[in-house]
C-alpha positions in Angstrom: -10.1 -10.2 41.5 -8.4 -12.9 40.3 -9.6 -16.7 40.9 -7.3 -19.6 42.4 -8.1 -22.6 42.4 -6.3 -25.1 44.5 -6.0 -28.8 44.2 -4.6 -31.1 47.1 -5.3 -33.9 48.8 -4.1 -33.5 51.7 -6.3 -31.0 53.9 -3.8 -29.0 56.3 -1.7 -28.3 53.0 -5.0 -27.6 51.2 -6.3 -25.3 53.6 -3.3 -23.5 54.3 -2.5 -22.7 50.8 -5.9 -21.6 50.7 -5.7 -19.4 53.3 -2.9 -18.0 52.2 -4.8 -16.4 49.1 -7.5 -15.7 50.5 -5.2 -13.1 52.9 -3.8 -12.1 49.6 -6.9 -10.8 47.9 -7.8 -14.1 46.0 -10.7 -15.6 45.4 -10.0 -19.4 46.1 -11.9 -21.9 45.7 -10.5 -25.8 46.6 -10.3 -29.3 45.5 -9.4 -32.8 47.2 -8.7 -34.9 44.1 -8.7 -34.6 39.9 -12.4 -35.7 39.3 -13.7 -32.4 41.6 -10.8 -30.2 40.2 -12.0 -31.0 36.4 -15.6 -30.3 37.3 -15.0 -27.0 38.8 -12.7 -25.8 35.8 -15.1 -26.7 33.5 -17.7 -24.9 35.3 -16.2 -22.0 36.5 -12.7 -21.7 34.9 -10.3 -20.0 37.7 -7.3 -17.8 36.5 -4.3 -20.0 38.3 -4.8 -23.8 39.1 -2.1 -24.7 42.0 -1.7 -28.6 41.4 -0.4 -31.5 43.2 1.2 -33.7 40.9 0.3 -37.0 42.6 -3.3 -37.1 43.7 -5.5 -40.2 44.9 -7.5 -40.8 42.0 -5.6 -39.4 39.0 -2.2 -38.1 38.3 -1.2 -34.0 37.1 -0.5 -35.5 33.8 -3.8 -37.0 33.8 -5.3 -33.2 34.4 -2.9 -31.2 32.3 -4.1 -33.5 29.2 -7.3 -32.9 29.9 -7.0 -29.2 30.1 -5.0 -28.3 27.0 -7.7 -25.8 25.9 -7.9 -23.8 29.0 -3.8 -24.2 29.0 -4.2 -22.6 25.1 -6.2 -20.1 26.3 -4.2 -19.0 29.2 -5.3 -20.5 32.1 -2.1 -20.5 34.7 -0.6 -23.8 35.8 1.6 -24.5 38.9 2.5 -27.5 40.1 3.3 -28.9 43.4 6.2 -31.8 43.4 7.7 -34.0 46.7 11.3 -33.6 46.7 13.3 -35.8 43.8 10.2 -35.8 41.5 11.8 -32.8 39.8 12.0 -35.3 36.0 8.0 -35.2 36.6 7.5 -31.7 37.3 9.7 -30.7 34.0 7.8 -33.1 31.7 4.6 -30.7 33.4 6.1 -27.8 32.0 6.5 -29.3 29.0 2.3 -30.0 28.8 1.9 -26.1 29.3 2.4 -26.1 33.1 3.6 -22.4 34.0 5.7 -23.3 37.1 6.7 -25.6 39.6 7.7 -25.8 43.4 8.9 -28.7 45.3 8.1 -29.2 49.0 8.0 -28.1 50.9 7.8 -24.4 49.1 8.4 -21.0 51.0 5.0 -19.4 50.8 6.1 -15.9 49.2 7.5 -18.0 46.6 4.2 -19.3 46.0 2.4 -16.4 46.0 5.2 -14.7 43.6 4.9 -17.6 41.2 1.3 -17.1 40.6 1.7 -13.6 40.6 4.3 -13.5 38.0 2.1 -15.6 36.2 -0.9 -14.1 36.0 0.5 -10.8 35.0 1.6 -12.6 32.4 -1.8 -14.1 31.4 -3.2 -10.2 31.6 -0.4 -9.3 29.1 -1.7 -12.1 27.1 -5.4 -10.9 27.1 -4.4 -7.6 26.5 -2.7 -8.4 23.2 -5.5 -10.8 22.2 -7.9 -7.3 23.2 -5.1 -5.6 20.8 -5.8 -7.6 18.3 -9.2 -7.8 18.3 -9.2 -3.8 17.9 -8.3 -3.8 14.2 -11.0 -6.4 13.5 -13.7 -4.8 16.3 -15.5 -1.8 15.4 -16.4 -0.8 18.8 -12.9 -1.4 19.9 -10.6 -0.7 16.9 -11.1 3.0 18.0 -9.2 2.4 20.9 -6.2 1.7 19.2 -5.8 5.4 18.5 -6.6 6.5 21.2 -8.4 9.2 23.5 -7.2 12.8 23.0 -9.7 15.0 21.7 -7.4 15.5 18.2 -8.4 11.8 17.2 -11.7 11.6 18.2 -12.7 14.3 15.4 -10.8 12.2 13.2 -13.1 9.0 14.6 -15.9 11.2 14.2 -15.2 12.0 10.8 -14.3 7.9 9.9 -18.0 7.3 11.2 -19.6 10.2 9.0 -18.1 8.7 5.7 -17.4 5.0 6.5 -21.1 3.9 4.6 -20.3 6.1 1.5 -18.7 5.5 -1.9 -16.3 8.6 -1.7 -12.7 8.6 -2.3 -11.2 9.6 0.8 -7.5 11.1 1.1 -6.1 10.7 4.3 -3.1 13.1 5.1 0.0 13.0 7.4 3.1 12.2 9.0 5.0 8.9 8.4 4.0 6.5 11.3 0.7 8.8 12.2 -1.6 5.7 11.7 -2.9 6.6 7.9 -3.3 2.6 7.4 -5.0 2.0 10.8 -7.5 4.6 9.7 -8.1 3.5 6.0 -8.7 -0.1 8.2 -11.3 1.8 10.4 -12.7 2.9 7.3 -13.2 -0.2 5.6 -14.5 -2.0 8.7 -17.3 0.3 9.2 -18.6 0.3 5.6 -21.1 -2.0 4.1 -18.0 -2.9 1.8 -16.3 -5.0 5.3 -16.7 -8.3 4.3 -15.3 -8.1 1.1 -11.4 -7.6 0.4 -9.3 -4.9 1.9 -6.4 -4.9 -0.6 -3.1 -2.8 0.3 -0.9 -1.1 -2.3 2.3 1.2 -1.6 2.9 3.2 -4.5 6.1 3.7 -4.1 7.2 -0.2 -3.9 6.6 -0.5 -7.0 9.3 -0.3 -9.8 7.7 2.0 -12.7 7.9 -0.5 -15.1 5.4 -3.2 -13.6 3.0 -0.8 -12.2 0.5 -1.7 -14.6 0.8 -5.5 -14.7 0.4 -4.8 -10.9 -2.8 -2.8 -10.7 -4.9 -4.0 -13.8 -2.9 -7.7 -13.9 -2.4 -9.0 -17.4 -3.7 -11.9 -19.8 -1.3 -15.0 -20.3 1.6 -14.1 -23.1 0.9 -10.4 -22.8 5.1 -10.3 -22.0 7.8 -12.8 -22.0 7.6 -14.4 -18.6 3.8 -14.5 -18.4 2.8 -17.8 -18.7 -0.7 -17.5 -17.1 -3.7 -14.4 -16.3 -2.8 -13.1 -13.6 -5.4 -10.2 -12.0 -4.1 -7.1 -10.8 -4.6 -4.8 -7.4 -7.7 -3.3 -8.6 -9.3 -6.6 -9.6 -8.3 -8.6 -6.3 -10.1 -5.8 -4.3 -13.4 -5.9 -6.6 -15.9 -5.5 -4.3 -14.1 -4.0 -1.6 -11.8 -1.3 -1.1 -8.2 -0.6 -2.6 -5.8 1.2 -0.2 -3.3 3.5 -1.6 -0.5 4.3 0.5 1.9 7.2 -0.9 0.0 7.9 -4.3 2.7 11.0 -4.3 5.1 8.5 -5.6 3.1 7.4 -8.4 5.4 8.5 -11.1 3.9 11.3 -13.6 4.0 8.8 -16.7 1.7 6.1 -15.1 -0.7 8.7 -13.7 -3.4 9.0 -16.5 -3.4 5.4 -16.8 -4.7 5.3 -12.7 -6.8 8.6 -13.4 -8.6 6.8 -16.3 -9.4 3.4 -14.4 -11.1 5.4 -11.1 -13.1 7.8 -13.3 -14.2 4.5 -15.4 -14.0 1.8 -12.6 -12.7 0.2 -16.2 -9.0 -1.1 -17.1 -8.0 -3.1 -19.8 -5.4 -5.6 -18.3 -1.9 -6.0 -20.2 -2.2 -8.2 -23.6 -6.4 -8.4 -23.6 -8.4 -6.1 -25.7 -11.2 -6.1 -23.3 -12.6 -4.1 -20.9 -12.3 -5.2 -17.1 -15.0 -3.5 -14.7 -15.2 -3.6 -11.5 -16.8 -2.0 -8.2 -14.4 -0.4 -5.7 -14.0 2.3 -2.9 -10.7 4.0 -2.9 -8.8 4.8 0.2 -5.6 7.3 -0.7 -2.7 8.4 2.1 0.2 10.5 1.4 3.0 11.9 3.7 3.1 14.4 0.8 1.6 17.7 0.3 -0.3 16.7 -3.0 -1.2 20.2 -3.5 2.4 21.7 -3.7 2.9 18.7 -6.2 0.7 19.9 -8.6 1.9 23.0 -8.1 5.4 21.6 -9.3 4.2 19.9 -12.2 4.7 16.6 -10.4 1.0 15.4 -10.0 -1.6 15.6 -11.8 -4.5 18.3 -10.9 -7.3 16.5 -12.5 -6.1 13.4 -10.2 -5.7 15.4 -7.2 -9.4 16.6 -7.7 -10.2 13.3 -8.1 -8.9 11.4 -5.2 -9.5 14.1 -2.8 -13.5 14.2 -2.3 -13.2 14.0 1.4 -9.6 14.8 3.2 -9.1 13.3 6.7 -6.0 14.8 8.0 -4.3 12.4 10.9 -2.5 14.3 13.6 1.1 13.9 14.7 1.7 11.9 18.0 3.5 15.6 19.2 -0.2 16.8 18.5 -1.4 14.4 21.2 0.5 13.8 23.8 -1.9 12.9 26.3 -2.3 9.6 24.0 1.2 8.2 24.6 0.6 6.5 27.9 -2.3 4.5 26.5 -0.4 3.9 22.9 2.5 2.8 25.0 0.1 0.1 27.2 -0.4 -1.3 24.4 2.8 -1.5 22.9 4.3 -2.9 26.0 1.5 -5.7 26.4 2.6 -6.8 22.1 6.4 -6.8 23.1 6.1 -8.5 26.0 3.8 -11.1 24.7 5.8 -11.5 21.4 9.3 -11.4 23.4 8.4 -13.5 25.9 8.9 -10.8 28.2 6.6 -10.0 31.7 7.1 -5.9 31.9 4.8 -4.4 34.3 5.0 -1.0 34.1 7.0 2.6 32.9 8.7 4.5 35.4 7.8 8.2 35.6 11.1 9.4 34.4 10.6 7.6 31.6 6.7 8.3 31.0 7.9 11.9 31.3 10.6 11.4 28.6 8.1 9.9 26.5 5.9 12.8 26.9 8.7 15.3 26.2 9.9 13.9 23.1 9.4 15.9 19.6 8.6 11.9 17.9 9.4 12.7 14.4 8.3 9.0 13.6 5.0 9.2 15.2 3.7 6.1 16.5 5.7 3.6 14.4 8.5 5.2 16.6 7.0 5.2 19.9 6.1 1.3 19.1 9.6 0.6 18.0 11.2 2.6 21.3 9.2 0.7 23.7 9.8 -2.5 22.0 13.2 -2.3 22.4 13.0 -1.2 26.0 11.1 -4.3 26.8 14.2 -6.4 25.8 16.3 -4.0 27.7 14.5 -4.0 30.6 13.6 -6.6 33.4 10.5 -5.7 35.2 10.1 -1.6 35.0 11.3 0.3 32.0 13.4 2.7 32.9 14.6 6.0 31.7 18.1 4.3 30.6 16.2 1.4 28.5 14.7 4.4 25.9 17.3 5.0 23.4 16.6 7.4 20.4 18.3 8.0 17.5 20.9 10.6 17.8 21.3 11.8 14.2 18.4 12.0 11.9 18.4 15.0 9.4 22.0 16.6 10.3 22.3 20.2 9.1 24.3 20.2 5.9 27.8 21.8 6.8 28.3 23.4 3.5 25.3 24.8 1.7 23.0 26.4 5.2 21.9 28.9 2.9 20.9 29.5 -0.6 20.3 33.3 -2.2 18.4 34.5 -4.7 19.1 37.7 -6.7 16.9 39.7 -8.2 18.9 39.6 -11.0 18.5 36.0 -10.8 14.8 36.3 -11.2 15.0 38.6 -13.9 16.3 36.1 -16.5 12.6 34.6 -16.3 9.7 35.1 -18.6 7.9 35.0 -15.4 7.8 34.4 -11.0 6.2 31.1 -11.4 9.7 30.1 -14.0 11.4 31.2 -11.8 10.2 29.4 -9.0 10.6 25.9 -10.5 14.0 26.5 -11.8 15.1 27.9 -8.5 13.7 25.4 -6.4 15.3 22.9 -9.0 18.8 24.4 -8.0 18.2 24.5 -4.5 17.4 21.0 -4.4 20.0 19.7 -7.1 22.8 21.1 -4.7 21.0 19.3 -1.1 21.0 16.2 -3.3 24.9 16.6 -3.7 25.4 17.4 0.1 23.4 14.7 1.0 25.2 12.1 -0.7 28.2 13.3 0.0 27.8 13.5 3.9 26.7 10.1 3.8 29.8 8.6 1.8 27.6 7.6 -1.2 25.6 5.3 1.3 22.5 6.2 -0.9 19.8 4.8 2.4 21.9 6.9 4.4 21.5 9.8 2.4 18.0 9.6 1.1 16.9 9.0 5.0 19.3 12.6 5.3 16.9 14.5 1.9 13.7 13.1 3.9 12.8 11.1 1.0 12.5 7.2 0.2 15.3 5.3 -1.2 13.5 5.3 -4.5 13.1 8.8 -4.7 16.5 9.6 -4.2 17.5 7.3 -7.0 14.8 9.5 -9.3 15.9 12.6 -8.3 20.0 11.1 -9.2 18.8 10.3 -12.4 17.0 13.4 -12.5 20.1 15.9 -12.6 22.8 13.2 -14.1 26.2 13.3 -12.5 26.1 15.7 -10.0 27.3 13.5 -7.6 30.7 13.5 -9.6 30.8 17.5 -10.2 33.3 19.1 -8.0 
């Protein structure tokens, strides 16, 4: 039940405000002047302060300076003005008041006003609750959720939280690998020490070494001073590895040789740099069918791979997106400014129904953009989704293989790669020709990262210009 608290000098107005609240499902509580009004709030804080702005022995001013905490912390404001003291009531708003009526006020308005914002100071705690989860342990599970899919996956964060093993966490984009590998971290004895971040495949191949082991001053022109790298800045706590897949196949023994050793030698120094580290791996890649390929390293895969946690797709759990939504809906409205109370069933039942090839970094994005559609209720017509993700490629549906074409191998396995090799040297074309040469457009078309595609271009030379 939410707590009003109602200061006014004069009594009929008092007690009739106060009745109205009470009627309402309020708990009020009243006060005849400032010095009382201060003394309850500091007391008992209420949720909403209604507040004459001229008052017998102190102004509203005089209150709203003295309660510039609560205001931070989201106590509600609304002030009462006589007519033609509107100039006061606006510098009110401008010391954190949340409203103002003039007299003499219609008493739904009132009650609206303090409804509208206190909904709005619920938001507000619900983000700051939202917040809290990723630094919480008790509550940081909540952020995934409460289907019965990622609760095993909670239950196995808890089992290996307090060890040393390098875990690889698998799955979707958007599936919450990070959040996990947070989780992770916060429940080990290692979460007061650094959590350092690292996507693999941000990284240009030619600095990935100066940005995981750091380098000594002069090692290369442009390095005027040491700078540590990725694995030093997280000494002592863990280092978070997101994509590893795109590690390129050249830097690989490098990394292999630094996690077996907990030992690197930065660029330009001739010693040896230790230092103590969990590792925390995700890939949207199946690392398995990349060593397969002869595009990642076996001995690394066995390596980084002691414990697997494999993180579900949102179209695994469906019965999470209501609660996921909640929570999205409390951030956008708090970051936008926004006061959106609730989903409509329609579109609850659209959220439920959708495939979400994005996963939860979808969902989020949806409902954020729904909350600046919408005004009070998001609707069915305020969730927009894109229309064209992976189109089917118009020209090459379908690729045969002889057996004529396998017999020109030594062997099946030969003949896999090269195949495969073909197969994907002739999506690569369509791909960038659907798109125009747009290569973003056309490496979101192949599935792939931007900086994949551009590999994979330099890979098989000028295709693009064969006819």
């Amino acid at each position: 039940m939410d707590s009003i608290l109602i200061v006014e000098d004069k009594r009929d107005t008092r007690e009739n405000i106060a009745e109205l609240f009470s009627i309402n499902g309020y708990k009020v509580r009243t006060a005849p002047d400032g010095k009382t009004a201060l003394r309850y709030i500091r007391t008992q804080p209420p949720d909403c302060v209604i507040l004459d702005i001229r008052l017998p022995d102190m102004t509203g001013h005089d209150i709203l300076k003295a309660l510039q905490e609560e205001i931070e912390k989201g106590m509600i404001i609304i002030i009462i003005t006589a007519y033609g003291e509107v100039s006061l009531a606006v510098s009110a708003m401008k010391m954190g008041a949340y409203d103002y009526l003039e007299k003499p006020f219609d008493n739904e308005v009132l009650l609206l006003a303090a409804k509208r914002g206190l909904d709005c100071q619920h938001i507000r705690k619900e983000l700051i609750n939202l917040r809290k989860m990723v630094t919480n342990d008790a509550d940081s599970e909540q952020i995934f959720g409460r289907s019965l899919e990622i609760k095993k996956v909670i239950k196995q964060i808890n089992s290996v939280a307090d060890t040393d093993m390098t875990i690889l966490i698998q799955g979707e984009t958007g599936t919450g690998k990070e959040v996990a590998a947070r989780l992770l971290h916060k429940k080990s004895k290692r979460c007061g020490q650094p959590f350092v971040a690292v996507d693999c495949g941000a990284i240009p191949e030619n600095l990935i070494e100066s940005e995981f082991f750091g380098y000594e001053k002069g090692a290369f022109t442009g390095a005027m001073q040491n700078r540590p790298g990725k694995f030093q800045l997280a000494n002592g706590g863990t280092l978070y590895l997101d994509e590893i897949g795109n590690l390129p196949l050249t830097q690989q023994r490098h990394f292999l040789r630094a996690i077996e050793n907990k030992s690197f030698r930065p660029l330009g120094s001739t010693k040896e740099c230790k230092v103590d580290i969990r590792l925390i791996i995700a890939s949207n890649s199946n690392l398995s069918q990349l060593v397969f390929e002869n595009k990642f390293r076996k001995d690394l895969f066995y390596r980084i791979s002691e414990y697997i946690i494999a993180m579900p797709s949102l179209s695994e759990r469906v019965e999470d997106i209501p609660h996921l939504s909640g929570l999205f809906l409390a951030e956008a409205n708090f970051e936008f400014n926004r006061q959106i109370t609730s989903i409509s069933e329609d579109a609850m039942a659209k959220l439920l129904s959708y495939n979400w090839p994005g996963n939860i970094r979808q969902l989020r994005n949806v409902i954020r953009k729904a909350a600046l559609l919408a005004t009070d209720t998001i609707r069915l017509s305020h969730l927009t989704f894109p229309t064209e993700i992976a189109p089917e490629f118009p020209g090459q549906r379908f690729f045969f293989v002889q057996k004529n074409d396998i017999e020109r191998y030594p062997n099946f396995r030969t003949a896999y790669a090269d195949l495969i090799q073909e197969f994907e040297k002739a999506l690569i074309k369509e791909a960038y020709q659907i798109a125009h040469g747009n290569i973003s457009k056309a490496a979101r078309i192949f599935g792939i990262d931007r900086r994949n595609f551009y590999h994979k271009l330099d890979k098989y030379g000028n295709i693009i210009t064969e006819q």
